[in-house]
DORO-287631 format. One record per residue (C-alpha): residue number from 1; x, y, z. Coordinates in pm, 1 decimal, decimal comma. Each point is the difference from the previous one (the first is absolute). Layout:
REM residues N
drenti->NUM	xx->X	yy->Y	zz->Z
...
//
This chain:
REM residues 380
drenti->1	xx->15129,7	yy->5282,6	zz->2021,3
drenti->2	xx->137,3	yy->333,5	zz->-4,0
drenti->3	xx->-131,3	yy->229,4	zz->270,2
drenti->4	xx->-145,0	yy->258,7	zz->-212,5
drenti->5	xx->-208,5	yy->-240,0	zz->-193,1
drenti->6	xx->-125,8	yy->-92,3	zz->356,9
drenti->7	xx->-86,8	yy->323,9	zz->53,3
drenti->8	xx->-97,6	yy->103,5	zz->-345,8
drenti->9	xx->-270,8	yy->-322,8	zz->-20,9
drenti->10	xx->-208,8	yy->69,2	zz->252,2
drenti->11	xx->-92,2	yy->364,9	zz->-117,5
drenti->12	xx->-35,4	yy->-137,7	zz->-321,3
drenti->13	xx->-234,8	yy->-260,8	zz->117,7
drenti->14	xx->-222,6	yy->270,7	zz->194,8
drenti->15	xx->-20,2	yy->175,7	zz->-348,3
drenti->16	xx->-107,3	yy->-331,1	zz->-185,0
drenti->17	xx->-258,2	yy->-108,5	zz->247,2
drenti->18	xx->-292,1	yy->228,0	zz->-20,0
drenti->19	xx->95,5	yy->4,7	zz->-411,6
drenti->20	xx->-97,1	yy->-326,8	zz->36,3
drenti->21	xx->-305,2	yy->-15,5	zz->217,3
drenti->22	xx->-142,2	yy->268,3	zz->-201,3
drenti->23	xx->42,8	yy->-183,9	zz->-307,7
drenti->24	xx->-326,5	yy->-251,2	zz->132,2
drenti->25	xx->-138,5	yy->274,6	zz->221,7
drenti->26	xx->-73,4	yy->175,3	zz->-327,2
drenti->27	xx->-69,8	yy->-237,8	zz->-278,7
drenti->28	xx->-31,5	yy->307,6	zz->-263,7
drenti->29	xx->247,2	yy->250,5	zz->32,7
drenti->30	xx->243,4	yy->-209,9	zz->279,2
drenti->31	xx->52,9	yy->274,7	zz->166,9
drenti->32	xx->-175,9	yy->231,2	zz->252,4
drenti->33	xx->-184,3	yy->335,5	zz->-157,2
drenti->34	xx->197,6	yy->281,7	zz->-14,8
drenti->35	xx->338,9	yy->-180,8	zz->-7,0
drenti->36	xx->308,6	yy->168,7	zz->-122,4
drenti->37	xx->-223,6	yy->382,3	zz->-19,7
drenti->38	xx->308,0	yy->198,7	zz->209,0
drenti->39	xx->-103,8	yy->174,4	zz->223,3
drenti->40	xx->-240,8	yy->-275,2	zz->92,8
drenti->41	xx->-372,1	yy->120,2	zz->-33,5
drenti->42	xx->-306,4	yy->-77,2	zz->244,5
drenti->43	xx->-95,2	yy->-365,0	zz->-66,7
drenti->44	xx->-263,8	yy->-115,2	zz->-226,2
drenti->45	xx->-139,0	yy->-272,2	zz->237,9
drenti->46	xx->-213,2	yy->157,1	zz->246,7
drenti->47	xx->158,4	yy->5,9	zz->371,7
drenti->48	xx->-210,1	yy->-218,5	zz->267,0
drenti->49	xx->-143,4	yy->309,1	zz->254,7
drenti->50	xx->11,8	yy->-39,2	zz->409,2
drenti->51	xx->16,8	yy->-306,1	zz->184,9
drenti->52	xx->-73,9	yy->23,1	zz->389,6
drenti->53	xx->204,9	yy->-371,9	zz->81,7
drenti->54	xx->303,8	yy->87,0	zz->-267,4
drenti->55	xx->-5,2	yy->334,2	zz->202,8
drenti->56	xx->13,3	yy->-131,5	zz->306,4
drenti->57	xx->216,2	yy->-309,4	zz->-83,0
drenti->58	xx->287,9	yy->225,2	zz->-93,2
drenti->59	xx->-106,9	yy->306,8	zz->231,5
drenti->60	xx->107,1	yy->-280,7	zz->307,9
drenti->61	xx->336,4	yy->-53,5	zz->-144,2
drenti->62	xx->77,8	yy->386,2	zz->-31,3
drenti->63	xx->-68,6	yy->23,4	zz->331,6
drenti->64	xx->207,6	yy->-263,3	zz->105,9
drenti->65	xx->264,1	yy->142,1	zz->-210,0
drenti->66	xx->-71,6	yy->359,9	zz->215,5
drenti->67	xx->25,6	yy->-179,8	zz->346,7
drenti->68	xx->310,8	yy->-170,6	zz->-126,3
drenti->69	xx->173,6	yy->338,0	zz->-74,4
drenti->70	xx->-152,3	yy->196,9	zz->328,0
drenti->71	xx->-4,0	yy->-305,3	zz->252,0
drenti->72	xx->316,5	yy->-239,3	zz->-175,5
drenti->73	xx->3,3	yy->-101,3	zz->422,8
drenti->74	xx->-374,2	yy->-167,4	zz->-56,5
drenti->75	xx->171,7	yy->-251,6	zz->-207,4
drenti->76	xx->252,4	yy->-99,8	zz->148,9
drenti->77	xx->273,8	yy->239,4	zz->-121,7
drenti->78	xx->244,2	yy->50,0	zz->293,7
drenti->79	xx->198,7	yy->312,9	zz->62,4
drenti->80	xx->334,7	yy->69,3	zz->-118,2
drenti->81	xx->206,7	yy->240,9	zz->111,0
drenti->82	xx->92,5	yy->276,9	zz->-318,3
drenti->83	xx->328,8	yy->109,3	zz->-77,6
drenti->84	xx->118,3	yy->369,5	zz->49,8
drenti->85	xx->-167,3	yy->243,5	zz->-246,0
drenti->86	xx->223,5	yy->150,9	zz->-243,4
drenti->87	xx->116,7	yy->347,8	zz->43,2
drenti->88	xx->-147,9	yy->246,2	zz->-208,2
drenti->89	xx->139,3	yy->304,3	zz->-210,9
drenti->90	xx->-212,8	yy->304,1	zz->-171,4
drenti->91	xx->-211,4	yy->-20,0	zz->-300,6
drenti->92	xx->194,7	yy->13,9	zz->-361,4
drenti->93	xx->-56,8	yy->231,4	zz->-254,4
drenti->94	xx->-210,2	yy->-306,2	zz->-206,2
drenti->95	xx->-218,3	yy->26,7	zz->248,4
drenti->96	xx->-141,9	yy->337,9	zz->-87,9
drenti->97	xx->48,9	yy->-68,8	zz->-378,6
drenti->98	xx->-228,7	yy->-308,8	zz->69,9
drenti->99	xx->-247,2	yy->189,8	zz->215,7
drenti->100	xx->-40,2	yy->280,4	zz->-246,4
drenti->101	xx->-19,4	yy->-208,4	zz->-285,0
drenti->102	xx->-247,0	yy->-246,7	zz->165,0
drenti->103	xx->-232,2	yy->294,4	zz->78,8
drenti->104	xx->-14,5	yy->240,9	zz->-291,8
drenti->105	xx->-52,3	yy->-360,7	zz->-200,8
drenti->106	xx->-307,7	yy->-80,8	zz->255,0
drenti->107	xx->-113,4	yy->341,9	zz->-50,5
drenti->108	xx->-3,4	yy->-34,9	zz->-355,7
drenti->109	xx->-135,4	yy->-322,9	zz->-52,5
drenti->110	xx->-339,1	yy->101,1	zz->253,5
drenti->111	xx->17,1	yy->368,0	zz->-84,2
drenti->112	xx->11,7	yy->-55,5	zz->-415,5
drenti->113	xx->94,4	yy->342,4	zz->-78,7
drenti->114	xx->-94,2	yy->121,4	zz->-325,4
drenti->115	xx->308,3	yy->251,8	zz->-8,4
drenti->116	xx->274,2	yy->-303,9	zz->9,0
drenti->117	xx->-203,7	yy->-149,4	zz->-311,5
drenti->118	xx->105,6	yy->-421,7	zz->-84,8
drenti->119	xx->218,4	yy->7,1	zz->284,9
drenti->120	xx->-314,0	yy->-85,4	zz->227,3
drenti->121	xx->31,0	yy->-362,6	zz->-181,8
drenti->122	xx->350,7	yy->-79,7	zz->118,1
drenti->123	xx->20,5	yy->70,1	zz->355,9
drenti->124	xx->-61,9	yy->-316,7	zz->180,2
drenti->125	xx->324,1	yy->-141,0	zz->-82,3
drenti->126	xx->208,6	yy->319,8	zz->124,4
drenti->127	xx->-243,4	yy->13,4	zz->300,7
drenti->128	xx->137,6	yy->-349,3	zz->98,0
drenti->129	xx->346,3	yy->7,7	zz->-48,2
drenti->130	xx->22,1	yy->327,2	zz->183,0
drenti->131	xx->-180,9	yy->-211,9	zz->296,8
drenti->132	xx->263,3	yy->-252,2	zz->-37,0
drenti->133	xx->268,9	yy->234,9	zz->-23,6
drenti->134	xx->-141,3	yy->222,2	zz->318,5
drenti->135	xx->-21,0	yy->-367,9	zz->186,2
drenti->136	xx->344,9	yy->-52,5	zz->-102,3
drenti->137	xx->103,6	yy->307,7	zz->175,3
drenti->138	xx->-166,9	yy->-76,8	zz->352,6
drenti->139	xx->137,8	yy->-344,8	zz->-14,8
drenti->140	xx->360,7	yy->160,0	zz->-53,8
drenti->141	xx->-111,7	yy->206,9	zz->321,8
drenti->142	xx->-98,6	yy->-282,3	zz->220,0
drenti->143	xx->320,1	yy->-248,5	zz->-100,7
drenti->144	xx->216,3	yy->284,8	zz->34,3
drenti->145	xx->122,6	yy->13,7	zz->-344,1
drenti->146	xx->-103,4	yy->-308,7	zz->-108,9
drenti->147	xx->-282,3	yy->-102,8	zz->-282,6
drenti->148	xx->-50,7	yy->-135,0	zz->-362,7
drenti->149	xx->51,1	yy->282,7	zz->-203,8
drenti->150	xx->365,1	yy->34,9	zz->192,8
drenti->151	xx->120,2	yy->-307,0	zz->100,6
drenti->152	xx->-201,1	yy->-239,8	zz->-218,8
drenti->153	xx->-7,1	yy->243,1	zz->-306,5
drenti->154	xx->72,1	yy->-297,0	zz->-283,4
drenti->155	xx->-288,8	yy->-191,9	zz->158,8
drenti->156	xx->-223,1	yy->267,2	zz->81,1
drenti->157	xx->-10,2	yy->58,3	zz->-384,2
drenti->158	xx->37,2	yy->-346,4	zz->-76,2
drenti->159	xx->-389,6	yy->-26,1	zz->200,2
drenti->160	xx->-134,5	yy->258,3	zz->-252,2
drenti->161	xx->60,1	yy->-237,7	zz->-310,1
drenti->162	xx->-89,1	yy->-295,7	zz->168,0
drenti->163	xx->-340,8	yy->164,5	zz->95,6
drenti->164	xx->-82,4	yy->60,8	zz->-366,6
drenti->165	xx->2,7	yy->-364,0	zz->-18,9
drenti->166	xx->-157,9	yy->-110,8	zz->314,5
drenti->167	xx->-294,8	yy->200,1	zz->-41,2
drenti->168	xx->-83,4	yy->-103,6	zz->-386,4
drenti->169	xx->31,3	yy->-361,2	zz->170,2
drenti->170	xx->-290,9	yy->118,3	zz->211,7
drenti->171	xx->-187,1	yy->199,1	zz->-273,7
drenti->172	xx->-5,8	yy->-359,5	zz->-193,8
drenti->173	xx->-158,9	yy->-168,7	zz->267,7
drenti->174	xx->-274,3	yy->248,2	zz->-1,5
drenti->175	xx->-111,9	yy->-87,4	zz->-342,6
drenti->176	xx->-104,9	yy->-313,7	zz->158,4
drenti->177	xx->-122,0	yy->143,7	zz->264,2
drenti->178	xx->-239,9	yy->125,0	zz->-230,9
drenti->179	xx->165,2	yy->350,2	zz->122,0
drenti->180	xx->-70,5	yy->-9,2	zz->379,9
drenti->181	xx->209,8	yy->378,9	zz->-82,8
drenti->182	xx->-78,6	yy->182,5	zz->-336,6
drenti->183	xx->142,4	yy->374,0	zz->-155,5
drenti->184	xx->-382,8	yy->193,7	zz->-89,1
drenti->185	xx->261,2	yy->251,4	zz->-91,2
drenti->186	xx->260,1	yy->-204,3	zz->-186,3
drenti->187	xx->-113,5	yy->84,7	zz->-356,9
drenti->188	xx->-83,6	yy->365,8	zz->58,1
drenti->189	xx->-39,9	yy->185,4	zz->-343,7
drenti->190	xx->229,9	yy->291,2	zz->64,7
drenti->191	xx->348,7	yy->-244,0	zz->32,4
drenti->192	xx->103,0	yy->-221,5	zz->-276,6
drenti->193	xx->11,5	yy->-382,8	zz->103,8
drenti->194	xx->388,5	yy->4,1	zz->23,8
drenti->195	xx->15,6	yy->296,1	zz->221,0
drenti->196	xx->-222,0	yy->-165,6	zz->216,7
drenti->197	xx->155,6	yy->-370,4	zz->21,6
drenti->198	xx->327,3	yy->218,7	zz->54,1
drenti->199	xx->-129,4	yy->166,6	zz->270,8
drenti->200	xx->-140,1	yy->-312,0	zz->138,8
drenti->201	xx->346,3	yy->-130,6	zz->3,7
drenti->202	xx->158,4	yy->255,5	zz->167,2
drenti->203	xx->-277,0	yy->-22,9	zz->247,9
drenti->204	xx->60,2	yy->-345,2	zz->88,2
drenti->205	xx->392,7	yy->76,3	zz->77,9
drenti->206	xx->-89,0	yy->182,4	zz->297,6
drenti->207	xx->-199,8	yy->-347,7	zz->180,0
drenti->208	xx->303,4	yy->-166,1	zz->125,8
drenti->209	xx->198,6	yy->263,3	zz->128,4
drenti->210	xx->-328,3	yy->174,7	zz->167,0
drenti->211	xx->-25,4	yy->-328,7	zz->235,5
drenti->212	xx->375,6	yy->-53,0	zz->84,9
drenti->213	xx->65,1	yy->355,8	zz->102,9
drenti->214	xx->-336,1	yy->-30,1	zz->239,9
drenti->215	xx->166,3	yy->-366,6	zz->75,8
drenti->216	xx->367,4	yy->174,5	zz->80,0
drenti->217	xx->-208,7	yy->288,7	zz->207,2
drenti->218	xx->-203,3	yy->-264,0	zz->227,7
drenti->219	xx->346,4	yy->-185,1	zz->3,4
drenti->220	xx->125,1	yy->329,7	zz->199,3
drenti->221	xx->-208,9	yy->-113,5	zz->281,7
drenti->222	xx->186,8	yy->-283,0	zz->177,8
drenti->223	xx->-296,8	yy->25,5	zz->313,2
drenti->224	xx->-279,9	yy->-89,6	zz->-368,8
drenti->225	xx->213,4	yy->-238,1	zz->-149,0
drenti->226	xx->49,7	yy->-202,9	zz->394,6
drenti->227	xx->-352,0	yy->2,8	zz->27,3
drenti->228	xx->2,0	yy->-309,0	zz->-250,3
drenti->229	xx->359,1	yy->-174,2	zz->38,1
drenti->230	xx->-108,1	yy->-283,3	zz->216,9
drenti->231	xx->-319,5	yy->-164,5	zz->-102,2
drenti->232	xx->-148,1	yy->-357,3	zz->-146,4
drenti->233	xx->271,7	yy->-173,0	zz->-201,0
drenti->234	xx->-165,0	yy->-75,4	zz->-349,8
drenti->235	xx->179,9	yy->-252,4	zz->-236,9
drenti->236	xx->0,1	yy->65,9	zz->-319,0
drenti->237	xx->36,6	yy->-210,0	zz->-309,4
drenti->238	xx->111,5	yy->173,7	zz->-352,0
drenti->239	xx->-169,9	yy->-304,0	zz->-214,5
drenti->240	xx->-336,8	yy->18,3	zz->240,3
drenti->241	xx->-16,3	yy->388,4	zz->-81,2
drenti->242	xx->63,9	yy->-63,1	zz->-336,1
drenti->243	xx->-260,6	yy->-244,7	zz->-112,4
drenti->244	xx->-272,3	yy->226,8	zz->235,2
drenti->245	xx->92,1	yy->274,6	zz->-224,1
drenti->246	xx->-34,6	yy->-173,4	zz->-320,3
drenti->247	xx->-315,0	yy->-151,3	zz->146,9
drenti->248	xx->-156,1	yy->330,0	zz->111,3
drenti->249	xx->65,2	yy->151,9	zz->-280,5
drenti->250	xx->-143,1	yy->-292,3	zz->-243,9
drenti->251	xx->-294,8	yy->43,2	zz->243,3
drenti->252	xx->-23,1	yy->320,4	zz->-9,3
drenti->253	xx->5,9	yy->12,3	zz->-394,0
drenti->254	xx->-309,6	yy->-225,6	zz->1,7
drenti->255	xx->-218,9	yy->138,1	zz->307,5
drenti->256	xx->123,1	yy->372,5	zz->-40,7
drenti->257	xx->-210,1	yy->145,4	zz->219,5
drenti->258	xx->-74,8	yy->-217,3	zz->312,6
drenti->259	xx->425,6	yy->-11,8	zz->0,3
drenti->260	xx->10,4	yy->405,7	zz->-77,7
drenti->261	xx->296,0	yy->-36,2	zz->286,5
drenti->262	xx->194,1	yy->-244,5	zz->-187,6
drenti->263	xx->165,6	yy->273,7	zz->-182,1
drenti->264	xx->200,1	yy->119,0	zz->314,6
drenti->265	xx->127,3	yy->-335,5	zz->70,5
drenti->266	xx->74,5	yy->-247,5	zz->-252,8
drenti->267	xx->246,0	yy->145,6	zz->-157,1
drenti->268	xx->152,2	yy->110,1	zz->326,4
drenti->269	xx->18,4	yy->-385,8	zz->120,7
drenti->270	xx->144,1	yy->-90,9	zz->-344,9
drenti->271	xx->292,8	yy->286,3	zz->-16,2
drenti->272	xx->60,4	yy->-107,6	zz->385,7
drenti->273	xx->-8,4	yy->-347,9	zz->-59,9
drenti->274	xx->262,6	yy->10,7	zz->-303,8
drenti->275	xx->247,5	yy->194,4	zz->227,3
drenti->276	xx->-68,3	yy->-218,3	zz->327,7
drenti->277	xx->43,7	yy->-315,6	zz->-222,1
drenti->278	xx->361,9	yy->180,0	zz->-75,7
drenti->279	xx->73,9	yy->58,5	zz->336,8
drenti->280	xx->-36,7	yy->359,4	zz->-61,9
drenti->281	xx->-91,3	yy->234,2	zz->282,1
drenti->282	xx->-392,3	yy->175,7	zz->-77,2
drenti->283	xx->-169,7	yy->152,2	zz->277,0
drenti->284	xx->-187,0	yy->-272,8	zz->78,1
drenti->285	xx->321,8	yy->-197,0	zz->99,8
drenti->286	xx->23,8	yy->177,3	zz->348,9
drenti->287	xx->-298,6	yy->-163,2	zz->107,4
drenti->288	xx->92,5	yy->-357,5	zz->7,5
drenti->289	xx->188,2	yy->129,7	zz->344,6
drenti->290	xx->-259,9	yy->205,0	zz->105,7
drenti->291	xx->130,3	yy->370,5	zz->-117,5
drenti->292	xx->-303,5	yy->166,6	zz->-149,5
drenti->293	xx->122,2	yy->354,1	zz->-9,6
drenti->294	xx->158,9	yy->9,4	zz->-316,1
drenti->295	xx->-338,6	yy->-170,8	zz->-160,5
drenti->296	xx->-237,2	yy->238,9	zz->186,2
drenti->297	xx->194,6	yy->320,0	zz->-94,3
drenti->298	xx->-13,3	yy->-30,0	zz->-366,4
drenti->299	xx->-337,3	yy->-124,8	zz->45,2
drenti->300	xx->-99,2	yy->332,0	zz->161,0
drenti->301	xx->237,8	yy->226,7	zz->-179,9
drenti->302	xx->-195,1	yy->-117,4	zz->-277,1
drenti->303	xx->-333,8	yy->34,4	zz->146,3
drenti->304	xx->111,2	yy->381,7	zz->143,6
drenti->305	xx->124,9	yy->77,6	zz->-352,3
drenti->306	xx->-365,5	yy->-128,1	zz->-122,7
drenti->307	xx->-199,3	yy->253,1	zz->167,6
drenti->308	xx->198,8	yy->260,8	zz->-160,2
drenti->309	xx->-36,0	yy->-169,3	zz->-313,5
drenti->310	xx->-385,6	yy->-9,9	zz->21,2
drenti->311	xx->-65,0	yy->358,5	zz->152,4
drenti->312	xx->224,4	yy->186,4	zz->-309,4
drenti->313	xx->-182,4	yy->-244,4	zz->-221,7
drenti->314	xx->-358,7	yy->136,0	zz->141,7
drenti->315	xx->74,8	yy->352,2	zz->30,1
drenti->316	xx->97,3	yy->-2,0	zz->-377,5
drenti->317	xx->-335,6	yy->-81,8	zz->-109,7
drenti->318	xx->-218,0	yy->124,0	zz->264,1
drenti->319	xx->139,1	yy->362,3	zz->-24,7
drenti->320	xx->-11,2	yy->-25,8	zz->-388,8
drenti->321	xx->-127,4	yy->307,5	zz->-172,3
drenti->322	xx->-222,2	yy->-186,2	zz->-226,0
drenti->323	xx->273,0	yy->-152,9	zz->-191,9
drenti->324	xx->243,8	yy->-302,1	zz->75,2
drenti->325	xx->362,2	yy->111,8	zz->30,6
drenti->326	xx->129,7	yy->-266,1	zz->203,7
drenti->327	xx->46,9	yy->-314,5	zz->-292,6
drenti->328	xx->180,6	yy->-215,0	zz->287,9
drenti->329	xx->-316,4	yy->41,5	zz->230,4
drenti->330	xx->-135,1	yy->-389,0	zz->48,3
drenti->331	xx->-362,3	yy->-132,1	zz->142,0
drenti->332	xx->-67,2	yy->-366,7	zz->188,5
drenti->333	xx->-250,6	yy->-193,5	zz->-130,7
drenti->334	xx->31,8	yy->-271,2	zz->274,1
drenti->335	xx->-248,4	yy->-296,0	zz->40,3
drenti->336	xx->-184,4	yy->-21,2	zz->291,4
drenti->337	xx->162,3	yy->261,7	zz->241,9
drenti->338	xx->7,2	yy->327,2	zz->-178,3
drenti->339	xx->-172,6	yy->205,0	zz->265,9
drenti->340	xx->170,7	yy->248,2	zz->286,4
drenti->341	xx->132,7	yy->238,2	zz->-206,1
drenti->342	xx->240,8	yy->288,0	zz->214,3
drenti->343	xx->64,5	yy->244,9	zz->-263,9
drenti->344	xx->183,3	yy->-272,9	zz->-163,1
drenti->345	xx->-111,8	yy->-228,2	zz->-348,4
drenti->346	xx->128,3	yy->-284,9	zz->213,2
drenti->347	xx->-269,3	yy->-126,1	zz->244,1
drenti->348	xx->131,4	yy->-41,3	zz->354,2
drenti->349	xx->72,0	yy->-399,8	zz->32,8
drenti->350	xx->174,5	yy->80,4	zz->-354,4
drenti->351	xx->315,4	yy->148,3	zz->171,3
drenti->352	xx->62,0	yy->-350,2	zz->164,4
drenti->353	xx->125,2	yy->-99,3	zz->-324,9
drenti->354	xx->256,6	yy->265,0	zz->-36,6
drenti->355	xx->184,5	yy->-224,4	zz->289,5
drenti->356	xx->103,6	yy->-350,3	zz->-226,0
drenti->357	xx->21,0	yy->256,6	zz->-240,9
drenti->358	xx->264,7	yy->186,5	zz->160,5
drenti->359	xx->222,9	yy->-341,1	zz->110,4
drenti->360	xx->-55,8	yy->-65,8	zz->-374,0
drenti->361	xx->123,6	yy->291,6	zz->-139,7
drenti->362	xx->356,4	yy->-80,2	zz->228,4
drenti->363	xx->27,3	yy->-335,3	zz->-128,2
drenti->364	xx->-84,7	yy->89,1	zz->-381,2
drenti->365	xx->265,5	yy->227,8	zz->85,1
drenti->366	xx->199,3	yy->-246,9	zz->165,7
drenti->367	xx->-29,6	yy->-242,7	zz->-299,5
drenti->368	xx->116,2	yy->205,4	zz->-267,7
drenti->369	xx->317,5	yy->92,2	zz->226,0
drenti->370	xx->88,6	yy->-358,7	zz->-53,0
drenti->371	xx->-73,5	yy->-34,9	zz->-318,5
drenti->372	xx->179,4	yy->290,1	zz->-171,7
drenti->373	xx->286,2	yy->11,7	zz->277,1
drenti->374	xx->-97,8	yy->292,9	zz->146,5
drenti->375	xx->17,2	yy->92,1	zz->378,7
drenti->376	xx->-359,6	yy->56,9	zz->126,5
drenti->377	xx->113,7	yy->-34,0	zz->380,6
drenti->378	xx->-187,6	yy->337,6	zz->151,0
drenti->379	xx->116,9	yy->-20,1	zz->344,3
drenti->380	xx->137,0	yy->342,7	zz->167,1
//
């Protein structure tokens, strides 16, 4: 068996499964309501409201996350000396392009003003890729000289595509999900339907290279990434991950809302899984010897990047002028824990997700590197 068919099955499996399961979940149509409408709309099945014990149940295990992270010492991570930080060099001129860009695009996209007319619609996009851009430039700074967009250009762009991809994986998930994330805006009467899916898809190329630059910045660190080099040593088995995923995610298909959090890890265990089974380096593989540093930094370079995410996303529609002009602006309609909202749409145990989320999004990446022959090695 050729290895990209052993890496090509697996996906293909994780796309069959809930096709399946929905087939008897929903004897008349086969599939869940609403699937296929792009942008996804708010479900048609009402959401299940708050639950104290699902709260609580998963309010215990974001705290244990936080102690891990603050405290790694409490559980038995031992300290390990870090190596010599890098020398640094001055900002680069991409740097101000990216900080400029990043706030006349925030200014627009709260602000709305009249006087700049449709261009109110398209500024999320810009706003985020002259973030990315301006975190480019302080990386550069702190590796003296060193970051994707100059010494991993081919697979800093490479990322871009590939996020296209990995995030329409997600946004087919959330259909059933029964759209634990929907678009109120996504079919907003002023934009046709292909200017909005195209803007969609240019919005989704900024995901993955959002979280590796924050990844490559909290890589700068070498006294953070230390802090979790020596801890428990966690086997790890590539077909045990893989049939969890597939299982979560049948599950999840069929009980959508008591498994909401299925979403962010099935098809994480089944993309890691396919490349373990191939010997294939993910950043889970560092834990079988105890080196948790590379996990935990894309896990909170994705969760740092989320809060971003959720505050542009709120400001967009809170400081509307009566009219939507943000169609990328998204709302949670999440089962059972939708409560604690910090001028954010995403209620406050909701950011836990964006960490499997965020080791997903490197091993998506990871994966299609293999498949298409492509470098996706992001180390500086």
């Amino acid at each position: 068996m050729s290895q990209k068919w052993q890496l090509a099955w697996p996906l293909i499996l994780s796309l069959t499964v809930p096709l399946a399961v929905s087939w008897f979940k929903y004897p008349v149509t086969h599939l869940p309501p609403g699937f296929g409408i792009f942008p996804p709309e708010q479900s048609l099945i009402p959401v299940p409201g708050f639950n104290i014990w699902y709260f609580l149940a998963i309010s215990v295990v974001a705290v244990l996350i936080v102690l891990l992270l603050v405290m790694p010492a409490w559980f038995g991570f031992k300290p390990v000396t870090p190596a010599p930080p890098s020398p640094t060099t001055s900002l680069p001129w991409w740097f101000y392009v990216g900080l400029v860009t990043m706030l006349v695009f925030w200014w627009i996209m709260w602000v709305h003003p009249s006087s700049l007319g449709s261009l109110v619609y398209f500024a999320f996009s810009p706003l985020w890729w002259g973030f990315i851009v301006m975190l480019d430039g302080i990386v550069y700074a702190r590796l003296n000289g060193r970051s994707l967009m100059t010494t991993k250009a081919n697979v800093f762009w490479f990322s871009a595509l590939i996020s296209v991809f990995g995030w329409g994986y997600f946004e087919y998930y959330d259909y059933f999900n029964l759209s634990n994330w929907y678009y109120p805006n996504g079919h907003m009467a002023p934009l046709s339907h292909t200017t909005i899916v195209v803007l969609f898809l240019i919005a989704y190329s900024t995901v993955t290279p959002a979280i590796l630059q924050w990844y490559s910045l909290l890589q700068s660190w070498p006294k953070f990434t230390a802090r979790y080099a020596d801890g428990w040593s966690i086997p790890l088995s590539g077909n045990v991950l893989l049939a969890i995923g597939v299982v979560l995610i049948g599950l999840a298909t069929w009980f959508p809302f008591p498994l909401f959090f299925a979403v962010w890890l099935g098809p994480l265990f089944i993309i890691s899984g396919a490349l373990m089974r191939l010997g294939i380096w993910t950043p889970l593989t560092d834990m079988a010897s105890g080196n948790w540093s590379t996990t935990l930094s894309i896990a909170l370079a994705s969760m740092f990047n989320g809060f971003l995410w959720e505050m542009w996303n709120h400001g967009s529609e809170v400081l509307d002028s009566g009219y939507p002009t943000n169609p990328n602006y998204w709302i949670y309609d999440i089962p059972y824990v939708n409560v604690i909202h910090i001028f954010s749409e995403m209620p406050l145990l909701g950011y836990f997700g964006y960490m499997p989320f965020g080791i997903f999004v490197w091993v998506f990446f990871i994966w299609c590197g293999q498949l298409l022959n492509r470098s996706s090695d992001i180390n500086l």
